[in-house]
MIZA-565034 format. One record per residue (C-alpha): residue in three letters; x, z, y; residue number from 0. Coordinates in pm, whole numbers, plus 32768, in hexadecimal, padded with zeros to 4 digits. Each point is the difference from the previous one (the first is absolute). Layout:
<nodes>
res  x  z  y  n
ALA  X  Z  Y  NUM;
...
</nodes>
This chain:
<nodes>
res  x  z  y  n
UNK  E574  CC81  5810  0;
UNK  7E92  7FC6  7FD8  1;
UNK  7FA0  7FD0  8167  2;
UNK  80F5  7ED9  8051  3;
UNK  7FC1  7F2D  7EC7  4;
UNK  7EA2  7F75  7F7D  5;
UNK  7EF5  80C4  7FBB  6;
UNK  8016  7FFB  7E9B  7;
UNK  81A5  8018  7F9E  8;
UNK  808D  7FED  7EC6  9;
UNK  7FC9  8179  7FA2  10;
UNK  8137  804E  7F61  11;
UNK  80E9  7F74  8107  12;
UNK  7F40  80F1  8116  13;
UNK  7F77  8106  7F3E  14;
UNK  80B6  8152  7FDD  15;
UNK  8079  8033  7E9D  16;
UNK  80B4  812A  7FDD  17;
UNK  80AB  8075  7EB5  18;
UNK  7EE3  8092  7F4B  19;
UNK  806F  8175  7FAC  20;
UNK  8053  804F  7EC1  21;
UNK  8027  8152  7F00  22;
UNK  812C  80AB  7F4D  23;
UNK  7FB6  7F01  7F14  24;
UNK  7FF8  7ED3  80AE  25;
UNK  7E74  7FC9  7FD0  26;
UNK  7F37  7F89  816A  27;
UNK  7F5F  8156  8070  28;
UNK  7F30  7FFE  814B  29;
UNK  7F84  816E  7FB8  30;
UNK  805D  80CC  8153  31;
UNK  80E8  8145  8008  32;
UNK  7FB5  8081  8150  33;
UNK  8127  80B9  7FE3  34;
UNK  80EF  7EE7  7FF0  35;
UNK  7F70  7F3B  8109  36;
UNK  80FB  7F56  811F  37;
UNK  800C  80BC  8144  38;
UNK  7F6F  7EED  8106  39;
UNK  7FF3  7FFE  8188  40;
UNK  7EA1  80A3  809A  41;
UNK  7F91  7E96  80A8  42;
UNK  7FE8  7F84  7E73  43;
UNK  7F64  8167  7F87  44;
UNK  7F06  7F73  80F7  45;
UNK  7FDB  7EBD  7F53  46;
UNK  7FF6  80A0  7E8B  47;
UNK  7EEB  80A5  8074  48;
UNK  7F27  7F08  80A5  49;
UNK  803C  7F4A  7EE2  50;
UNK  7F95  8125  7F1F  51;
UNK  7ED0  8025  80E6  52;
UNK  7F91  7EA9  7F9D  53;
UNK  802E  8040  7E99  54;
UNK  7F28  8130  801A  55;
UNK  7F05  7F24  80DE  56;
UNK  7FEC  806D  8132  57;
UNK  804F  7EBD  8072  58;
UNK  7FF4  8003  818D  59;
UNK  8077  7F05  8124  60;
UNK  8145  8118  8066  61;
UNK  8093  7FD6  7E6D  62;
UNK  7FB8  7E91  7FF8  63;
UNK  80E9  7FC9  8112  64;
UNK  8116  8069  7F37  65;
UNK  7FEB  7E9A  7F74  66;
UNK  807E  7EC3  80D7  67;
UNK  7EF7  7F25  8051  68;
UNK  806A  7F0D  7EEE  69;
UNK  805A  80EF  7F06  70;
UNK  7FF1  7FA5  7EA0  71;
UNK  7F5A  8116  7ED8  72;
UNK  802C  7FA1  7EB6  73;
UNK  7F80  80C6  7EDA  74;
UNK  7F8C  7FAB  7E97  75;
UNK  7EAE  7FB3  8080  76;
UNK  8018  7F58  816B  77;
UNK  80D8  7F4E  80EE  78;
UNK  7FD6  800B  8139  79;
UNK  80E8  7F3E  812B  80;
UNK  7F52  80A0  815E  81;
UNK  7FB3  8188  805E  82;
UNK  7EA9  7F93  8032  83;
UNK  7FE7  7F8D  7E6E  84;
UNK  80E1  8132  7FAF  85;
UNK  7ED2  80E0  80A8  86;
UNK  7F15  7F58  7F42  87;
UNK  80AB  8095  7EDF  88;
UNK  8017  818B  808B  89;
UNK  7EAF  7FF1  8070  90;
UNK  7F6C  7F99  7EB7  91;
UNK  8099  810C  7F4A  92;
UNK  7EFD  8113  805D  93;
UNK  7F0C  7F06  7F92  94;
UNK  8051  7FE0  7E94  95;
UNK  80BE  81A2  7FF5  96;
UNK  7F37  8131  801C  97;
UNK  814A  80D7  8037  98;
UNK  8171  7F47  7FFB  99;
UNK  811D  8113  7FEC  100;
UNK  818F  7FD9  803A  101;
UNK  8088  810F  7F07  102;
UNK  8167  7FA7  801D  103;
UNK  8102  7F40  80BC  104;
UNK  8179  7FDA  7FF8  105;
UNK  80D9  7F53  80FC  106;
UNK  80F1  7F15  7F40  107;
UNK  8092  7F56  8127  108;
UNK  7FD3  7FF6  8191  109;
UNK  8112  7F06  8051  110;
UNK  7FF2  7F22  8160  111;
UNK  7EF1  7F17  7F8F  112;
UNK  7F70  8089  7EC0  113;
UNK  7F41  8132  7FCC  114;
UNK  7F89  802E  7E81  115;
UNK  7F6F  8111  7F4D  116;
UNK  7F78  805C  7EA0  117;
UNK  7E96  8068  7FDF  118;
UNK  7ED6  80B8  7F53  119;
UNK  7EDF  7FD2  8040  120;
UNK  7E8D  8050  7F99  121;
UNK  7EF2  7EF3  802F  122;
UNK  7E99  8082  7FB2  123;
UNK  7EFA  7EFB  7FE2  124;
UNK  7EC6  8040  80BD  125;
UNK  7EB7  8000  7F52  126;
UNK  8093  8044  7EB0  127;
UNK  80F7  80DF  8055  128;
UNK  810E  7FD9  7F23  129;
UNK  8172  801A  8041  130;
UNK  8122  7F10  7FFD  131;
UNK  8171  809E  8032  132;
UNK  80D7  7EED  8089  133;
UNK  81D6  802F  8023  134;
UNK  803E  7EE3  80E6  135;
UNK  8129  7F88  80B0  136;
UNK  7FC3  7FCA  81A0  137;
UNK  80EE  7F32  8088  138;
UNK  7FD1  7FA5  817A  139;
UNK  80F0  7F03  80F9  140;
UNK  802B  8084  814D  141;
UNK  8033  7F11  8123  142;
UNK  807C  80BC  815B  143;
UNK  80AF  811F  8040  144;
UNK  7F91  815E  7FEF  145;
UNK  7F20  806C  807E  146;
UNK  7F47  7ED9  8043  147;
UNK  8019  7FA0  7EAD  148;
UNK  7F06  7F2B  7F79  149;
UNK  7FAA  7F88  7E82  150;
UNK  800F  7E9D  7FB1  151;
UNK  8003  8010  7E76  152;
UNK  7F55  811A  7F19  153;
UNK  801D  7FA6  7EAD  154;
UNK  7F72  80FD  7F18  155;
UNK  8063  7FF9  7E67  156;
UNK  7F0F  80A0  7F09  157;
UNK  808F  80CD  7ED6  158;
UNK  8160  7F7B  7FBC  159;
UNK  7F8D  7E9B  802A  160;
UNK  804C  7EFE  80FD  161;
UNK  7F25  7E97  803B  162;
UNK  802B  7EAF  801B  163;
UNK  7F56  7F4A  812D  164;
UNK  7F8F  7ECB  7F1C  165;
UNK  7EF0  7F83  7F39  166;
UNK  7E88  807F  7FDA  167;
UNK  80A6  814E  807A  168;
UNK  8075  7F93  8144  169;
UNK  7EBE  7F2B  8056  170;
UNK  7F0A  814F  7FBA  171;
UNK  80DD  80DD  80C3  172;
UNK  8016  7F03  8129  173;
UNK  7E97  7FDF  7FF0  174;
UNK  7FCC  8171  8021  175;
UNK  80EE  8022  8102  176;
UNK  7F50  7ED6  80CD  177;
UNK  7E99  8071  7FC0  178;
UNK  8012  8182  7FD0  179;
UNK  7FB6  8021  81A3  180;
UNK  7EB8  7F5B  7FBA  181;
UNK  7F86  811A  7F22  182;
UNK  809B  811D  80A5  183;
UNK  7FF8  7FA4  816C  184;
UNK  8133  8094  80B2  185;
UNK  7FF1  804E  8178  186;
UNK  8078  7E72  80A6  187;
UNK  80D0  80BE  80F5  188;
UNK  80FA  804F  7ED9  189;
</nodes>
């Protein structure tokens, strides 16, 4: 697990990587069906939605906590290998998004140390106010037992694709991660 091996592991050996759902005709889809979405224990409805709070940025101290203190986020854009960087993060969303919308999500799996979900959602840009429409795949590692659950990975996959973790790539989203607070100035007592 993340918080009893360096601070920067080899991503795919910690990382959760779940099979990415697929269609009828075997094409990667990460567009939700509510309807068909794993029943999951109330403790990790909990979770799901401070995590869905965050996407919608409300960021606050109470859904930070969901994360482990060094928790890892990974995304296309950032990584991030404390709660403190992943803050940095959720708090700079309302900076850069005049509105930021979950349409859609469908539970794909709530086993003992995953949760994962598929997801749609609306990003509008502030200032110019156009619209981006994002199907992701959220995949979090859970350390603990419920309900004292915490998250120790997030790993979030943008429209069907997943990312290496080397190369140009890798070195801007590492910067981001490490720098990101320093813009967008999370509370310290995260």
């Amino acid at each position: 697990m993340p918080s009893s091996t360096s601070p920067r592991p080899d991503q795919r050996a910690v990382e959760p990587h779940p099979n990415r759902p697929r269609n009828v005709t075997g094409d990667v889809d990460y567009t939700p069906d509510p309807e068909k979405s794993a029943s999951m224990s109330p403790s990790r409805k909990k979770i799901q939605q401070k995590i869905l709070n965050l996407y919608c940025g409300s960021a606050s101290e109470e859904d930070m906590n969901v994360y482990a203190e060094k928790a890892i986020y990974d995304d296309p854009f950032s990584y991030c290998d404390t709660r403190y960087k992943i803050a940095g993060q959720w708090y700079g969303l309302p900076k850069l998004f005049a509105k930021l919308e979950t349409l859609a999500t469908e539970v794909t799996s709530s086993t003992d140390h995953e949760l994962v979900w598929k997801q749609k959602h609306k990003y509008t840009f502030a200032g110019i106010y156009a619209s981006k429409t994002i199907d992701s795949l959220v995949s979090l590692r859970m350390e603990g037992e419920e309900p004292n659950e915490k998250v120790v990975y997030h790993k979030d996959m943008w429209n069907e694709k997943d990312y290496s973790h080397e190369g140009l790539g890798a070195l801007m989203k590492r910067l981001n991660g490490d720098k990101l607070t320093n813009i967008t100035k999370p509370p310290e007592s995260i």
